[in-house]
N, C-alpha and C positions, 0 to 999 in steps of 0.2 A: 572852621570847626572850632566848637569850645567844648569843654565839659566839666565835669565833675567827679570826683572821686575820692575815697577813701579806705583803708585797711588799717583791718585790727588782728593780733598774734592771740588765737583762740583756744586752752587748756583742753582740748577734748579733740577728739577723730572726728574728720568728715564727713561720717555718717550720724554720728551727734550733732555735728551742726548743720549739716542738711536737714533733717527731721524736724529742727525750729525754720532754716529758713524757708520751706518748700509749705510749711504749714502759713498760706497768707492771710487766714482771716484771723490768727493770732497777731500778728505782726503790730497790730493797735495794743496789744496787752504790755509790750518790752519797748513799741518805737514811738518816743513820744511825739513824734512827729506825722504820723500816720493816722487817721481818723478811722478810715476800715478799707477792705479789700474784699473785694465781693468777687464771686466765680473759685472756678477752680483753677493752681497755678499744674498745667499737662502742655503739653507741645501740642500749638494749634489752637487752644484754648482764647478767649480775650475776657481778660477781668478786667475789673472797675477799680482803679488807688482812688480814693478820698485824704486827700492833707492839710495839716493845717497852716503850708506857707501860701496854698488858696480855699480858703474858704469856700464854699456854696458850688465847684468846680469836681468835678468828676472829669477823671483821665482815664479812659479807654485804653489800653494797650494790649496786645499779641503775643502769646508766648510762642515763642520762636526756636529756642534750643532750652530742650530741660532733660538735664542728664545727672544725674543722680553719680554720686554724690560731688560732681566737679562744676557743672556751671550752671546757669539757668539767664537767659536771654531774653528781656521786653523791647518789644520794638512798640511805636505809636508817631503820633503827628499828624500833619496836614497831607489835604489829599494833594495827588500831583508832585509831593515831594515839599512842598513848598517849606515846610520846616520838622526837621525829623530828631524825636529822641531813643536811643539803642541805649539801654540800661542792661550793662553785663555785671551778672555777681559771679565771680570763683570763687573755688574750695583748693587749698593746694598742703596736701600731707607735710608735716615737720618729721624732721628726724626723731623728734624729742616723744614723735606722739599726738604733738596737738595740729591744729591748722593756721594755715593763715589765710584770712578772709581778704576777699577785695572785690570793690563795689565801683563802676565807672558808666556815669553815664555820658554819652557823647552827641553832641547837637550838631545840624548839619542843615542845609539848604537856602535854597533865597534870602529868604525871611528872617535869614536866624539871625543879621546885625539890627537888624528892627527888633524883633522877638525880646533879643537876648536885653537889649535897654530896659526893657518894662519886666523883665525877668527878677523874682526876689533871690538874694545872693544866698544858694541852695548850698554850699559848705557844709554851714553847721547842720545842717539836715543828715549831708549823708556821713556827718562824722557821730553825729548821734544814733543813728540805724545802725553802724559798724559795731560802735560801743554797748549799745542796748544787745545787739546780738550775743558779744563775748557774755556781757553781762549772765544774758537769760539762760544759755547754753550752759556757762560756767556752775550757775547754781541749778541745772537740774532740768531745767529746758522742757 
């Protein structure tokens, strides 16, 4: 198993930062990392990410859990299992009022020490989605 992850401390309720994150074909406007998101994000759903750590590449994935205003779950990958990514965003209430966000995506199967060699080091990606979020949220979202 490998993955990726990141969380950012968000000045606003989780129902203000659900409303930017659940909205995916914004998500090009705030994540400079994002190209666009095609479909609608609903449980059961499969939309299309376009990003710019692959160009020309369309990723299909399955909404899987989308629960208003605590988490929302993309699953995707090869058939058979062969290599599989579970991308979990939470929401989790502060005392203070605001949220804190966290974004994890996790790889798995066969393929994945092959895979993961040829894989571009996606870090800064989901440290930029985390921040673009607080960011867009914070001013008004």
């Amino acid at each position: 198993m490998r993955f990726y992850e990141a969380t950012s401390v968000i000045a606003a309720g989780p129902e203000a930062v659900w409303a930017v994150l659940a909205d995916g074909a914004g998500w090009a406007g705030w994540d400079s990392g994002v190209e666009a998101v095609e479909g609608r994000l609903a449980a059961g759903e499969t939309i299309k990410i376009r990003t710019k750590a692959a160009p020309g590449r369309v990723f299909p994935v399955t909404v899987t859990t989308f629960e208003p205003p605590v988490r929302l779950r993309f699953d995707g990958g090869m058939p058979l299992g062969l290599f599989r990514g579970v991308r979990t965003y939470g929401l989790s209430a502060n005392p203070d009022g605001g949220t804190t966000f966290h974004v994890r995506e996790q790889y798995t199967g066969p393929l994945l020490r092959l895979i993961w060699r040829s894989m571009p080091d996606l870090g800064p990606s989901f440290d930029r989605f985390a921040a673009g979020l607080k960011v867009r949220v914070e001013l008004g979202g």
